[in-house]
C-alpha positions as CSV (number, residue, x, y, z in Angstrom):
1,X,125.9,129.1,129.5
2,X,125.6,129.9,125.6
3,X,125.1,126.1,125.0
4,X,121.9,126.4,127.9
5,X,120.4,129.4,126.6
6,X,121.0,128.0,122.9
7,X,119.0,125.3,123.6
8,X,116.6,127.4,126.1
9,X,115.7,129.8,122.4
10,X,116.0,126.8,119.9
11,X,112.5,125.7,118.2
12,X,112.9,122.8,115.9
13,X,110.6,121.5,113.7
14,X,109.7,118.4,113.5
15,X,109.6,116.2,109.8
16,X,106.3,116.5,109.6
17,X,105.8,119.9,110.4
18,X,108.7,121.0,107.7
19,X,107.1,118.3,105.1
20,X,103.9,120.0,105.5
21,X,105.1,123.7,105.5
22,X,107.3,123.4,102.4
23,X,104.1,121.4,100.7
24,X,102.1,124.5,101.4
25,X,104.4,126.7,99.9
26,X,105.0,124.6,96.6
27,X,100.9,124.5,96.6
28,X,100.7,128.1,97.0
29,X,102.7,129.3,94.5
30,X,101.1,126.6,91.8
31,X,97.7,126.9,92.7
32,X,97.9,130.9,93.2
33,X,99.3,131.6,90.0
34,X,97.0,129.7,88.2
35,X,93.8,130.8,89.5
36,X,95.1,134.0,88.5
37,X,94.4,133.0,84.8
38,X,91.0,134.1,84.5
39,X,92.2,137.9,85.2
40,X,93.9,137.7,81.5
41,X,90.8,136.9,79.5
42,X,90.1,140.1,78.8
43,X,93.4,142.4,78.2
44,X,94.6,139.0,76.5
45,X,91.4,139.3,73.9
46,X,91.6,143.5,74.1
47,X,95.2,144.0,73.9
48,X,96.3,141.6,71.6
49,X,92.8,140.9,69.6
50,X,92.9,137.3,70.5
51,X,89.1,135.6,70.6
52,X,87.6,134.6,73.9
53,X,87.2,131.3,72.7
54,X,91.1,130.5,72.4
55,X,92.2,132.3,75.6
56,X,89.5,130.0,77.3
57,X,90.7,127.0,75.2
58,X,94.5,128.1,76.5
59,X,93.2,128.1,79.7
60,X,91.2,124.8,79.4
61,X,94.2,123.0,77.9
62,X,96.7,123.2,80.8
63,X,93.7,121.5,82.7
64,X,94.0,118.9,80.6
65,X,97.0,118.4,80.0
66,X,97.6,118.7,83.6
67,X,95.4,115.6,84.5
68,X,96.7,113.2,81.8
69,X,100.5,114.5,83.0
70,X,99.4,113.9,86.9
71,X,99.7,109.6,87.1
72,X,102.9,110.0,85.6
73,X,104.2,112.7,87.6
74,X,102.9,111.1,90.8
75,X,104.5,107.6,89.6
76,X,107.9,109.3,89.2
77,X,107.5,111.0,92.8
78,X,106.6,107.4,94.0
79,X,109.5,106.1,92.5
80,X,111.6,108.5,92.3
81,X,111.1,111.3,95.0
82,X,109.9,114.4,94.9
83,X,112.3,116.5,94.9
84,X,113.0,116.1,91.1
85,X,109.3,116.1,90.0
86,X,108.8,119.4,91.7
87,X,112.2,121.1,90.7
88,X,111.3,120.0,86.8
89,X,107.7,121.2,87.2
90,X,108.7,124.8,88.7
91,X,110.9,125.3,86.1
92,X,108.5,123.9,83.1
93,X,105.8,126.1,84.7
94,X,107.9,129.2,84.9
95,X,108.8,128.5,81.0
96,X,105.1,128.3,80.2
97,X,104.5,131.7,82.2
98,X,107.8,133.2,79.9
99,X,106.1,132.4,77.2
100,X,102.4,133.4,78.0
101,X,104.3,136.4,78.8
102,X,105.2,137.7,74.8
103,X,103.0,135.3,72.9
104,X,102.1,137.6,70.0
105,X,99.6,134.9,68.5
106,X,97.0,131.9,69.6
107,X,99.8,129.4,69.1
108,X,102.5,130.3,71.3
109,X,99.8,131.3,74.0
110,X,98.2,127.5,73.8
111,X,101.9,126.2,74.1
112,X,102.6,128.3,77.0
113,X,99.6,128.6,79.2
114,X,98.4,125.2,77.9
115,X,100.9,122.8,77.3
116,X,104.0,123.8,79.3
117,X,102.1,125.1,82.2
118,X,100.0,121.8,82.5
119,X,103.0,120.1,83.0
120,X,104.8,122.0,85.5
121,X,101.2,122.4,87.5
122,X,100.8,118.5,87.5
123,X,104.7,118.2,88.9
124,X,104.0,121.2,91.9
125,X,100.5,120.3,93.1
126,X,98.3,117.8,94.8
127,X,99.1,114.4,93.0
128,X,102.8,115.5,94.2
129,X,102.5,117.1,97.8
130,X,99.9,115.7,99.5
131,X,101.6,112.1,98.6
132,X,104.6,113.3,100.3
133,X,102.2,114.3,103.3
134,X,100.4,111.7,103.6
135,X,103.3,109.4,103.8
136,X,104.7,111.1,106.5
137,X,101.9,111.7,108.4
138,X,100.6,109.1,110.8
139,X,97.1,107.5,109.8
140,X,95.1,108.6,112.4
141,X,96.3,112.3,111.3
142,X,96.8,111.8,107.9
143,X,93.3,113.8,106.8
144,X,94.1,116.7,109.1
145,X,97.9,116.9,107.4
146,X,96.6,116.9,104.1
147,X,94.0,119.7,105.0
148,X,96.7,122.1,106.3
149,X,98.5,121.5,103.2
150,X,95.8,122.6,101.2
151,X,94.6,124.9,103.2
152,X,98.3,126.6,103.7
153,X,98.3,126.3,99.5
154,X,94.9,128.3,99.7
155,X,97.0,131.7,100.7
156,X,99.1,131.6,97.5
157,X,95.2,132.6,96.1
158,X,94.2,135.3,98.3
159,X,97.9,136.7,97.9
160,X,98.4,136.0,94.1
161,X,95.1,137.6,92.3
162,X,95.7,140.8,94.0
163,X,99.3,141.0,93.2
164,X,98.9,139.9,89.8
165,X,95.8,142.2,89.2
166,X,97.9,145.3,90.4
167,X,101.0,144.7,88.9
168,X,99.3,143.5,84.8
169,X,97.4,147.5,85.4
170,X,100.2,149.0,86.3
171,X,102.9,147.5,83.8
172,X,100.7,145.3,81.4
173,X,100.4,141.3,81.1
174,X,103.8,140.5,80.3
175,X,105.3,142.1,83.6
176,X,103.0,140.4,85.8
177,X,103.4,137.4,84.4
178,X,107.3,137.3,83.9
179,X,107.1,138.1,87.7
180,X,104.7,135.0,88.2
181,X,107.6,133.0,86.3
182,X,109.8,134.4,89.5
183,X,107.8,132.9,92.0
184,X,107.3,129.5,90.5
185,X,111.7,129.3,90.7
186,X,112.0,130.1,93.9
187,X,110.3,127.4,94.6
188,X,111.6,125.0,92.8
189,X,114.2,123.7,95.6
190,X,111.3,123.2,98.3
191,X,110.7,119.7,96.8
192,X,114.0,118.4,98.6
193,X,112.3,119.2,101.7
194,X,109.3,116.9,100.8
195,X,111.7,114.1,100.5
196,X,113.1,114.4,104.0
197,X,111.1,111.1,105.5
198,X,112.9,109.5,102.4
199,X,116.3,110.5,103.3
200,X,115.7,109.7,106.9
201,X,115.6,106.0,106.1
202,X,111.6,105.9,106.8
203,X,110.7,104.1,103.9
204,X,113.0,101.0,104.4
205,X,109.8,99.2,105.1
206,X,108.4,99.9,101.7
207,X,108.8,97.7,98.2
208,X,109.6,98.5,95.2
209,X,106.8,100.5,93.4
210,X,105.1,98.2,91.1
211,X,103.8,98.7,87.3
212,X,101.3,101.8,87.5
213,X,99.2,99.9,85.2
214,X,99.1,96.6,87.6
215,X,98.4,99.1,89.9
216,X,95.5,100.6,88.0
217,X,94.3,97.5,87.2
218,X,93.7,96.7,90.3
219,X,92.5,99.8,91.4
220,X,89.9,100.2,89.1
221,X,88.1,96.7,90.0
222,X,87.3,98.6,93.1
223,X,83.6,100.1,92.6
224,X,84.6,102.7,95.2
225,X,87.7,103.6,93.3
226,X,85.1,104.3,89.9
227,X,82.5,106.6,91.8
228,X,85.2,108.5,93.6
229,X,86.7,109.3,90.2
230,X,83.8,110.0,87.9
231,X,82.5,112.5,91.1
232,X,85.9,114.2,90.7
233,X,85.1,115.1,87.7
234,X,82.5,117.5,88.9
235,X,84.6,118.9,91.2
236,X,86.9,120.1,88.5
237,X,84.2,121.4,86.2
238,X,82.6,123.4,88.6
239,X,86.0,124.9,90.1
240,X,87.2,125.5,86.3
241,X,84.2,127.3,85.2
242,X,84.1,129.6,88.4
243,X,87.4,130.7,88.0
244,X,87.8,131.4,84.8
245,X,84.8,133.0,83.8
246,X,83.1,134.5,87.2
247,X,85.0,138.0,86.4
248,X,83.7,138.3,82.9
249,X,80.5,137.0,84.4
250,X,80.2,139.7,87.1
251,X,81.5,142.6,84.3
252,X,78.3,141.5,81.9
253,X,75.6,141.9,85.2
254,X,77.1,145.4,85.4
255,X,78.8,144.8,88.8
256,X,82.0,146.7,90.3
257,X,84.9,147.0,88.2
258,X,87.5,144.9,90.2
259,X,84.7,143.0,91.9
260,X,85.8,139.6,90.1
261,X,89.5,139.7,91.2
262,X,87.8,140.3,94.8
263,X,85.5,137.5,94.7
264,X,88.4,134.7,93.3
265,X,90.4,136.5,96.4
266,X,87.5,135.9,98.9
267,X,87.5,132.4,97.5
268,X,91.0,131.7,98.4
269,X,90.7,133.5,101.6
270,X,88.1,131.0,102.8
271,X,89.2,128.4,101.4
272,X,91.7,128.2,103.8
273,X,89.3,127.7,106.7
274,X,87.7,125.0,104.0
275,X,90.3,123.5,103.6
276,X,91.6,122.7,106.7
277,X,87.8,122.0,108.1
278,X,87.2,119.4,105.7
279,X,90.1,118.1,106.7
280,X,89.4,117.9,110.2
281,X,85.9,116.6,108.9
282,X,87.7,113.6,107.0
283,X,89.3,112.8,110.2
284,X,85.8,112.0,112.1
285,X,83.6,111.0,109.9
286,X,83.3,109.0,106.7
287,X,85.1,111.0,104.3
288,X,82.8,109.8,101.5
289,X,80.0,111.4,103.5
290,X,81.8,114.7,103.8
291,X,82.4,114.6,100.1
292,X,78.8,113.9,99.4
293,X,77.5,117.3,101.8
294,X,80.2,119.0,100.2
295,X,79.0,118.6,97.0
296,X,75.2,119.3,97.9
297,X,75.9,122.5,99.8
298,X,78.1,123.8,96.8
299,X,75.3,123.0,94.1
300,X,72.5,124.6,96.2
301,X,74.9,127.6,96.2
302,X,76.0,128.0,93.1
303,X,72.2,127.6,91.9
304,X,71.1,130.2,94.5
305,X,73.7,133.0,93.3
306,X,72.4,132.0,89.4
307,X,68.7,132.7,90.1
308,X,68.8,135.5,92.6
309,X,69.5,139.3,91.8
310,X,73.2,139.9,91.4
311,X,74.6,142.7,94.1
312,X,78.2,143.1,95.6
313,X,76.8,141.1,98.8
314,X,75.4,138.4,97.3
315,X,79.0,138.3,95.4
316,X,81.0,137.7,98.7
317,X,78.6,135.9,100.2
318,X,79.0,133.2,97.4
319,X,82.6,133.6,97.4
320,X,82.3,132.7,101.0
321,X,80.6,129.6,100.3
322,X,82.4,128.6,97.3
323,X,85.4,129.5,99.5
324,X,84.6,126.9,102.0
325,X,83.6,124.1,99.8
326,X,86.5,125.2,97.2
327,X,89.3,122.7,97.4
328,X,88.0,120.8,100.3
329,X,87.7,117.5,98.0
330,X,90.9,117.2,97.5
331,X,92.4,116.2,101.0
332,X,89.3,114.4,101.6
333,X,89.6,112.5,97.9
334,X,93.3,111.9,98.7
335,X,92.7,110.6,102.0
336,X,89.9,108.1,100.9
337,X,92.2,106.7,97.9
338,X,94.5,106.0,101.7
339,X,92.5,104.8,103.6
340,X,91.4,102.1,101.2
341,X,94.1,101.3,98.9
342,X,97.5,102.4,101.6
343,X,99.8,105.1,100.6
344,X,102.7,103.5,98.9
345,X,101.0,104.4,95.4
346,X,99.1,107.0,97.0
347,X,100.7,109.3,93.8
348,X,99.7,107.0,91.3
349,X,96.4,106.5,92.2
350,X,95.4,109.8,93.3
351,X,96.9,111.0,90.0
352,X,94.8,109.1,88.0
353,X,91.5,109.6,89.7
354,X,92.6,113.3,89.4
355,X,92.6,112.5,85.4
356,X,89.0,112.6,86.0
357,X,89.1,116.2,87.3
358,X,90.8,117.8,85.1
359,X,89.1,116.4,82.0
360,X,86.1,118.4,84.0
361,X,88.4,121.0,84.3
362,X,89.1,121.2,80.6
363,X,85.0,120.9,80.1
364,X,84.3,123.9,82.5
365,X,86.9,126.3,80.9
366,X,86.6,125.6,77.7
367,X,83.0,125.5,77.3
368,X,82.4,128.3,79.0
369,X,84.2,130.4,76.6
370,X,82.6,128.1,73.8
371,X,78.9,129.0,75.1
372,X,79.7,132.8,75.4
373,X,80.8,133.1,72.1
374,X,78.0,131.4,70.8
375,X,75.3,132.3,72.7
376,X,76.2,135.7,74.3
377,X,75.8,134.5,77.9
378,X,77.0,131.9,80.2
379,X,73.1,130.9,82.2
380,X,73.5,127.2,79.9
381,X,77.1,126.6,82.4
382,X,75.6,127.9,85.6
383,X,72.9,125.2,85.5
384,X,75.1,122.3,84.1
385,X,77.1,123.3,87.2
386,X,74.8,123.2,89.7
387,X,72.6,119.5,88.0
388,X,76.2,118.1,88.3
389,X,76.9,118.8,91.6
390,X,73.7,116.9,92.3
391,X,75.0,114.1,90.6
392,X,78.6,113.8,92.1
393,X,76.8,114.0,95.8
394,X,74.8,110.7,94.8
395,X,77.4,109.2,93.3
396,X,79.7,109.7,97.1
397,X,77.6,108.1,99.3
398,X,77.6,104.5,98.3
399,X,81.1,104.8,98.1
400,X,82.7,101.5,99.9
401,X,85.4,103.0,102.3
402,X,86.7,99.3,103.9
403,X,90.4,98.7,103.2
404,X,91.4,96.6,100.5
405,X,94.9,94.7,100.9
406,X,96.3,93.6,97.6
407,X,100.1,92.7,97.1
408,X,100.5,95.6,94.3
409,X,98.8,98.2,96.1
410,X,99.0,98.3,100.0
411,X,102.8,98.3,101.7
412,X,101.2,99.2,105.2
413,X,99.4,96.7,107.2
414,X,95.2,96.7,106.6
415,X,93.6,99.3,109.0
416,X,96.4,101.1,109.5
């Protein structure tokens, strides 16, 4: 009787689902946290006298260093698993945070929320997880995994920026972000669970991973494979820019105080229904054709909010938008790189075409603090934004989308 109604009450999950739920968790606490950055900018440069222009270079660093860490660290989870990757990446990421946390000069603050936080974001984040999904998932709903992923990753957003913005007023920068360092260990086990198609015996199929640079090689003689990557690039200036300067942009046009933290909320908040749209987009159409709408919506959005007069609705209606379009690319960029080059390098790949957006994401933070300081105002980056989303939607749609099948690349048959 207790062995019927056991099994009557018991709900297990299947690999997938678990692969996808712990990916969404490790996502969420990454990508939260760091979106969270742009909230320090100002007590960082009132508090402790440090110049816009270094906390936005701080900022701008762990971009950067992120993207030139992400190849490796997706090679390693190819190789290797994930579950190390992600355990040394939480912890790295947590000593960052630590040290963010009672950096009493410019130095100590680039080590920490530059250096050390780059490396543990490119460990816990997409050139990691999504891999991990897409590996599992089957390839009819690979796009639609990696969207829940992302869009799942989307609530560490809407639940991190408040948190964080109510716990630095109450007890000052370095509680709030000691307790940011908190989150990032508790997650720092979930990686085993990423690894469970591994340990199941699933990939007895698979060879060896080969060379990342024969695997680059390769890559890269794929005109598809270029365009993809220098259109990333936008993706990451824009998103960079946004979040790191939109509140001190929305302080200087006399709106709300709070109203920044709000709109970076809203934009997590709807990213989450971006996310997993775009997703389910990639999974019916051409996801070089999403890509390319994508790109044209956000640019005829962000220009709109630039030129038109600045209220507290015209704030959360482009949050909304931005919101939707936010990190959208991502599971549709990922699943492209799949679709046409197989998943068994799907981290190396991925993580090098990523390069691309976080050099933009190093531009878009850094040059936004550059610009204030030397012109007063930020009107130069909103245009640059918006002429380069232009560009990145051109540069989609002659994107070539058959499957290639190379020996150093694919381990899956062609058209799977």
């Amino acid at each position: 009787m207790s062995t019927a109604n056991s099994k009557r009450f018991a709900f297990p999950l299947s690999p997938t689902t678990l692969v996808i739920i712990a990916g969404a968790l490790i996502l969420s606490a990454a990508m939260g946290i760091r979106q969270t950055f742009g909230l320090f900018i100002e007590p960082f440069s009132f508090d402790r006298g440090l110049p816009v222009t270094l906390i936005a270079f701080a900022i701008a660093l762990h971009n950067l260093v992120w993207g030139f860490a992400q190849p490796f660290a997706g090679a390693a989870a190819d190789r290797y698993g994930s579950a190390p990757v992600v355990a040394f990446g939480a912890t790295t990421f947590a000593a960052g945070l630590g040290i963010a946390a009672v950096a009493p000069s410019g130095p100590m603050l680039i080590v920490g929320m530059g250096l050390l936080v780059g490396i543990g974001v490119s460990c816990t984040t997409f050139g990691v997880v999504l891999p991990a999904v897409g590996r599992i998932a089957s390839p009819e709903k690979r796009s639609m995994a990696m969207g829940l992923v992302s869009a799942g990753g989307s609530a560490g957003q809407v639940l991190m920026i408040p948190l964080t913005q109510s716990i630095r007023l109450s007890s000052g920068i370095a509680t709030s972000l000691f307790a940011l360092a908190f989150v990032m260990l508790l997650v720092a086990p979930l990686g085993m669970v990423l690894d469970r198609r591994q340990r199941a015996g699933m990939f007895v199929q698979e060879p060896p991973a080969a060379p990342l640079r024969k695997v680059l090689g390769e890559a890269l003689r794929h005109r598809g494979y270029r365009l993809l990557t220098l259109g990333f690039f936008t993706c990451g200036f824009q998103l960079a820019f946004i979040a790191t300067h939109l509140p001190e942009y929305l302080t200087l046009c006399h709106m709300p105080i709070g109203l920044g933290a709000t709109a970076l909320a809203l934009i997590g908040l709807f990213n989450m229904a971006g996310s997993w749209g775009c997703g389910w987009l990639g999974g019916r159409f051409r996801q070089h054709y999403v890509l390319g709408w994508l790109y044209l919506i956000r640019s005829v959005t962000i220009g709109a909010f630039f030129l038109l007069p600045k209220t507290s609705t015209s704030v959360v209606v482009f949050a909304a938008v931005m919101g939707l379009t936010w990190l959208g690319t991502v599971p549709l960029t990922s699943g492209l790189v799949a679709k046409v080059f197989g998943t068994r390098h799907l981290g190396s790949l991925f993580g090098v075409c990523f390069l691309s957006h976080q050099i933009g994401s190093f531009l878009g933070a850094w040059l936004g603090g550059l610009v204030f300081d030397l012109t007063g105002s930020y009107s130069l980056l909103w245009e640059a934004t918006m002429v380069a989303g232009l560009i990145a939607a051109m540069l989609h749609f002659p994107i070539d989308d058959k499957t290639v099948v190379t020996p150093a690349i694919r381990s899956e048959p062609a058209g799977a």
